[in-house]
N, C-alpha and C positions, 0 to 999 in steps of 0.2 A: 471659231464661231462664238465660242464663247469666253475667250480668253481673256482673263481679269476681271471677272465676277464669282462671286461666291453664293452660294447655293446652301441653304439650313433645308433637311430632308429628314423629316419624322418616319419613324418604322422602317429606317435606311438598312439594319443590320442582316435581314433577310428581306427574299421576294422581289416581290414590285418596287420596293422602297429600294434595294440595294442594287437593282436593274438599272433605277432611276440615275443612283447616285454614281454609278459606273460610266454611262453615258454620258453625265454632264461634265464627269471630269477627263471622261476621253476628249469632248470637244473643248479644254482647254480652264474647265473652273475648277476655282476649290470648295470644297464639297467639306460640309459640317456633319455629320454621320451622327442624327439623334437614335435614341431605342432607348426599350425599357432594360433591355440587356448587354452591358457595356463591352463584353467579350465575344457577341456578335458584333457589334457596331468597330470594333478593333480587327474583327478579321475583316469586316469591308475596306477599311482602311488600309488595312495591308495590300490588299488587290491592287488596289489605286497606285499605291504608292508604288507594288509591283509595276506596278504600268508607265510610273513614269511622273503620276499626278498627285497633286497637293490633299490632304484630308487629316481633319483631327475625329477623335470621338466623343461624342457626349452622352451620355447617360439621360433620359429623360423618359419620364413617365409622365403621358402628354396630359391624364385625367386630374395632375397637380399644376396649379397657375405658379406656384414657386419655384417647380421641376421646369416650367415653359419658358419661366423669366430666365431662371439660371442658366439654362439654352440657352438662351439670345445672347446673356451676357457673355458666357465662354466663346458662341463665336465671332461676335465684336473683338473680344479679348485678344484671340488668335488672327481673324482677316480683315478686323477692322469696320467690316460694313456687311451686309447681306442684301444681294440685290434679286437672290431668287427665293423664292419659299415652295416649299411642295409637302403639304398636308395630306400625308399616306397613312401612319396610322390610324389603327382602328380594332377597337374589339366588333365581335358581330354575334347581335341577337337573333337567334334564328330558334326556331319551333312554333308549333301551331299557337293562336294568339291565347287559347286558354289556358297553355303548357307556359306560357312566357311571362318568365318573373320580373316583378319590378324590380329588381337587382341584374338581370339582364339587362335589362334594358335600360337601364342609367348610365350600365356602363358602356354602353353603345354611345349612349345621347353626350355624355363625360369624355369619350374617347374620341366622336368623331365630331357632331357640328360644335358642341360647347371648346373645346381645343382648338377647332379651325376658327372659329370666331373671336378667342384669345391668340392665338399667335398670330393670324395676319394683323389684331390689333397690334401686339408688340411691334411685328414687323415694321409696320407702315410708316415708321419714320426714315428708314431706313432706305424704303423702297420707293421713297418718292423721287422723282427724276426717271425713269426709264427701267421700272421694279417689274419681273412678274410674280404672279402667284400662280399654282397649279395645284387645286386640290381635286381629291378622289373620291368619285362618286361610284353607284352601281347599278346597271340596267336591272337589278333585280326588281324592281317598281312596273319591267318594261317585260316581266317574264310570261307565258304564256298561263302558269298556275303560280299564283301567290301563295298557297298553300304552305306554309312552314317558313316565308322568308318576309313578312309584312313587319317586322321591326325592323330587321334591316335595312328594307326599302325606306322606310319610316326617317330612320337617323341620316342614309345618303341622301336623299330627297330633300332633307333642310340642307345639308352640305351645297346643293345645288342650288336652294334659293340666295342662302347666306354668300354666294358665291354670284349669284347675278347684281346682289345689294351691291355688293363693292366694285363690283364693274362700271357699272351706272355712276356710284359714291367715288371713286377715285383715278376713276379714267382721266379728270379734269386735269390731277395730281401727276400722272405720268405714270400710272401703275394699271398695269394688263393685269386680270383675274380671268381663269377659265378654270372648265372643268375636264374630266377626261372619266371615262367609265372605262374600265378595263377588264378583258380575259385574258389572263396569263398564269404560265405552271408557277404559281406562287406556293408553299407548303399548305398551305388552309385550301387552295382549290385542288393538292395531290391528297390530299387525306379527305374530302369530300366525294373523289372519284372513287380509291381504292372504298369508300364506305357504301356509295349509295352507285355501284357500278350501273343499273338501268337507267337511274336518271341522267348518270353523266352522260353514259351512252347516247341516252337520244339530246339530251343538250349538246354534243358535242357535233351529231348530226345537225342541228338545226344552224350550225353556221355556215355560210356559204362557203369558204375556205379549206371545212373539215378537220380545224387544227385549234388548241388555243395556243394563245402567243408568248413567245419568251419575253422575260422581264425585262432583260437588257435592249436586246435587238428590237424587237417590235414596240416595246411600250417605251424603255426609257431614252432610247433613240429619237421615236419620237415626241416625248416631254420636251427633248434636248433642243428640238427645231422648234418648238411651241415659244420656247424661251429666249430664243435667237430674236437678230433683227428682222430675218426674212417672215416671220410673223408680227411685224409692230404694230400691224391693223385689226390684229383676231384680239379681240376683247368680249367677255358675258358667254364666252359658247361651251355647250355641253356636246362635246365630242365620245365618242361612241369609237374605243381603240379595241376592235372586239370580232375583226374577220367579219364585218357586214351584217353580222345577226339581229341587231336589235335596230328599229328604226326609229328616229328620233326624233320625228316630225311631230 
């Protein structure tokens, strides 16, 4: 499905990001394995490789535009081209808004829409011709109590405008942009449960499903079809990968 494309995936080393990048290279791409941690981003790569599938590692700390370029360039360097992008990393400011420091929350606004707004620029020459993008946003905006997650919602929420701009700006160009919100047992959403066990509790009731979703199978399986041809008409959408809980209307 996706055989002979390659794939740059920021915060690939764990999580969502390494769900991501597992998926896409089971269906057949090579996968650039960005993080801030080069010996996580080397054991995703070993997976891969276990499995069969092509992946280099790069080191990249997404809140530096020199760390982002040098991304791009290593994986030019290695596959020549980059025809998918998926903007997963993210630090996350979270605490009530008079608890929330401006150094929080820079590094939120640094790590998630300012990054995503730098690398699909880098990307975009690359991705023209039949390019996706898939960045990561959060139903926290869409939660029933705002209470302790309004920076967060705050920085995914541009991630999602910044992300409708380029759909509209480069659909002409041949480049799909979407979004995707996701529930899945990522490390930050297993230490949020074992911390705040009531809340997960009843969040975890409020999904119709009754489960959140693994990173590979539910989430990064489906990045992997978002990315395919059998999606060449879904462009601008903010998809909600999340057991039916949040409504997006």
């Amino acid at each position: 499905m996706l055989e002979g494309k390659v794939a740059l995936i920021t915060g690939a080393g764990q999580g969502v990001g390494q769900g991501i990048a597992l998926a896409l290279a089971a269906r057949g791409a090579r996968v650039s394995v960005a993080g801030r941690t080069l010996a996580k981003c080397e054991n995703t790569v070993e997976m891969i490789t276990g499995r069969g599938g092509r992946a280099i590692a790069v080191e990249c700390n997404v809140k530096s535009l020199a760390s982002l370029e040098s991304a791009v360039r290593k994986t030019i360097d290695d596959f020549e081209t980059i025809d998918i992008l998926v903007n997963n990393a993210q630090e996350v400011p979270l605490g009530p808004i008079r608890e929330l420091s401006d150094e929080a929350f820079e590094a939120g606004w640094e790590s998630g829409p300012l990054a995503t707004l730098r690398l699909m620029k880098l990307c975009r020459p690359y991705l023209v011709g039949g390019g996706s993008i898939v960045n990561l946003a959060s139903t926290a905006s869409k939660r029933w109590d705002a209470t302790g997650y309004s920076g967060y919602a705050a920085v995914k929420e541009a991630i999602r405008a910044l992300t409708r701009g380029a759909a509209s700006e480069w659909a002409g160009d041949g480049i799909r942009t979407n979004v995707i919100l996701p529930h899945a047992k990522s490390p930050g959403l297993k230490y949020w449960i074992e911390n705040n066990p009531e809340e997960s509790a009843a969040f975890i009731a409020s999904i119709p499903m009754r489960r959140v979703g693994e990173c590979e199978e539910d989430i990064g399986r489906f990045v992997a079809t978002l990315c395919s041809d059998d999606c060449a008409y879904i462009n601008g959408q903010s998809i909600a990968v999340d057991g039916g809980q949040a409504y997006m209307g």
